[in-house]
Wavefront OBJ file of the C-alpha trace (Angstrom):
o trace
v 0.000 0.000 0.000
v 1.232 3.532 -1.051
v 1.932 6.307 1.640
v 0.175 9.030 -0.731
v -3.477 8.346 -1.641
v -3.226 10.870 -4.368
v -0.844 14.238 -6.189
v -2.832 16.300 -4.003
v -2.264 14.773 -0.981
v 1.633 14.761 -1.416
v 1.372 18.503 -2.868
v -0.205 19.469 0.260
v 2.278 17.329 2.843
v 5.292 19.011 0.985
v 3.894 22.620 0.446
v 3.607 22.524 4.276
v 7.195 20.909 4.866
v 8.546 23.226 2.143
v 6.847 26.336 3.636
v 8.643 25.529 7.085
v 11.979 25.635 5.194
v 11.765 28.344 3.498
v 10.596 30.317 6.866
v 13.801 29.420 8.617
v 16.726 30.822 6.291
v 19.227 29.159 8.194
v 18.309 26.072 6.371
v 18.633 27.366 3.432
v 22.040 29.430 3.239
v 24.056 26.939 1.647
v 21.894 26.441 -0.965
v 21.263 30.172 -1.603
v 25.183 30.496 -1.807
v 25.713 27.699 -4.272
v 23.048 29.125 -6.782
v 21.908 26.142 -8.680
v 18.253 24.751 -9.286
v 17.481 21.584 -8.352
v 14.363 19.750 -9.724
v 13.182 16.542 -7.891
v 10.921 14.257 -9.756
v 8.390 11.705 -7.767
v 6.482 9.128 -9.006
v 4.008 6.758 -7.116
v 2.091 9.459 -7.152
v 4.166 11.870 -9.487
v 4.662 15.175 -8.636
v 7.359 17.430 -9.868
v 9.258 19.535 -7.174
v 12.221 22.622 -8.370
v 14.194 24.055 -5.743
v 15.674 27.398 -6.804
v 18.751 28.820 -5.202
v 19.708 31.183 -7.666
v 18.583 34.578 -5.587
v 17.501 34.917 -2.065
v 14.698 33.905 -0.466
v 14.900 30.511 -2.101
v 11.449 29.124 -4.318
v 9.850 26.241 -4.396
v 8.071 25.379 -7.612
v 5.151 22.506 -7.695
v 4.423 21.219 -10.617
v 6.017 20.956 -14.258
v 8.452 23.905 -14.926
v 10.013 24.958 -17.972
v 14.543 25.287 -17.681
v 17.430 23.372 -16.934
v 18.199 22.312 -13.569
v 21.555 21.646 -12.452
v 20.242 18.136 -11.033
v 17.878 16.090 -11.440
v 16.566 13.786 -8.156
v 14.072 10.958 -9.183
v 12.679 8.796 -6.441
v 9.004 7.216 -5.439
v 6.753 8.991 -3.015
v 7.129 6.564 -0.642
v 11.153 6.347 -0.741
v 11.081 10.135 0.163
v 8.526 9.655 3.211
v 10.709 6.778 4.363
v 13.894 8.842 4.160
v 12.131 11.294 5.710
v 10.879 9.275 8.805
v 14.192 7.995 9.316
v 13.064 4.359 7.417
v 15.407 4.259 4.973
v 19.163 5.270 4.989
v 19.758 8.059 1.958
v 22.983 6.270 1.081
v 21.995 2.801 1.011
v 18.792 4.154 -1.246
v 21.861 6.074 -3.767
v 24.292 2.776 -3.554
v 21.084 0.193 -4.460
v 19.536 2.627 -7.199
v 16.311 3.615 -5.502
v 17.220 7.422 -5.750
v 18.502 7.948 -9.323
v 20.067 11.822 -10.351
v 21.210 13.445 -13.455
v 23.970 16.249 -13.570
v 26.821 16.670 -10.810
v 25.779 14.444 -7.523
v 28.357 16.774 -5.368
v 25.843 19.439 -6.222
v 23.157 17.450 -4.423
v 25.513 18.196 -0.681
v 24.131 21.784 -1.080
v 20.657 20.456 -0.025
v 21.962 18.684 3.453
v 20.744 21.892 5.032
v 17.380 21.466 3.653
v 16.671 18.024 4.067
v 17.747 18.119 7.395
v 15.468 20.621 8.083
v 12.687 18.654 6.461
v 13.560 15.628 7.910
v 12.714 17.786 11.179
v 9.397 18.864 10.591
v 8.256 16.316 8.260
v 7.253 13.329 11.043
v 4.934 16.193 12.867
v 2.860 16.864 9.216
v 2.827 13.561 8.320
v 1.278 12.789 11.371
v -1.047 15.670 10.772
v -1.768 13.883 7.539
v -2.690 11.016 8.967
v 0.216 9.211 6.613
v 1.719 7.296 10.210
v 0.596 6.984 13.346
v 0.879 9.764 16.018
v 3.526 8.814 19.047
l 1 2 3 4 5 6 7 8 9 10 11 12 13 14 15 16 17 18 19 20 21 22 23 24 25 26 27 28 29 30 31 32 33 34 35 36 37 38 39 40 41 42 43 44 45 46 47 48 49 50 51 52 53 54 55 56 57 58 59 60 61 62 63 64 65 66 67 68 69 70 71 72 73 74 75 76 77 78 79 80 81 82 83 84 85 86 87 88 89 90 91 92 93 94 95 96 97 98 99 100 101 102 103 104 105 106 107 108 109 110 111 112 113 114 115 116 117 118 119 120 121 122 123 124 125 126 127 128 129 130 131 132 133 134 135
């Protein structure tokens, strides 16, 4: 059984995680500072997410957007809410193939900051969600 009942649903969990982000710069900096655009494609259900570093404050972009990203990030839904929940290690899901990318992968360490950050606030929506149980 999927995580995500539906594109909305995940729009809505990661508009919410990606709003808390964006609200604390400090997770952001070293992104801003390595001005790239980073584009990460789900599937299971799809939804297309573009990170944009290239000027401060930083945008997030849902949905299909024209441009070139620096990198590409492709995983499933579910991958990304087990990463996020602590599930699944991020390296073990890059060594086996789960996460795939296109362009420079040393790009990708400019997002630690963010992901970190998301990995932070993401158990409390998910749980808000109703995606896993409360604790």
């Amino acid at each position: 059984m999927t995580v995500y009942q539906s594109s909305e649903q995940l729009l809505s969990v990661l508009q919410e995680v990606f709003d808390y982000v964006i609200r604390h710069p400090e997770h952001v900096q070293t992104f801003i500072k390595s001005n790239l655009v980073i584009r990460i494609l789900l599937s299971e259900p799809e939804l297309e997410v573009l990170l944009d570093g290239r000027q401060p404050p930083m945008e997030v972009f849902f949905g299909p957007r024209p441009g070139k990203a620096n990198l590409e990030i492709s995983l499933t839904s579910d991958l990304l809410h087990r990463l996020w929940m602590g599930i699944d290690s991020t390296q073990q899901s890059f060594l086996s193939g789960k996460i795939r990318t296109k362009g420079n992968l040393l790009k990708a360490m400019s997002l630690t900051e963010i992901f970190l950050a998301a990995e932070r606030i993401y158990p409390a929506v998910a749980v808000k969600y109703g995606l896993t149980p409360a604790k």
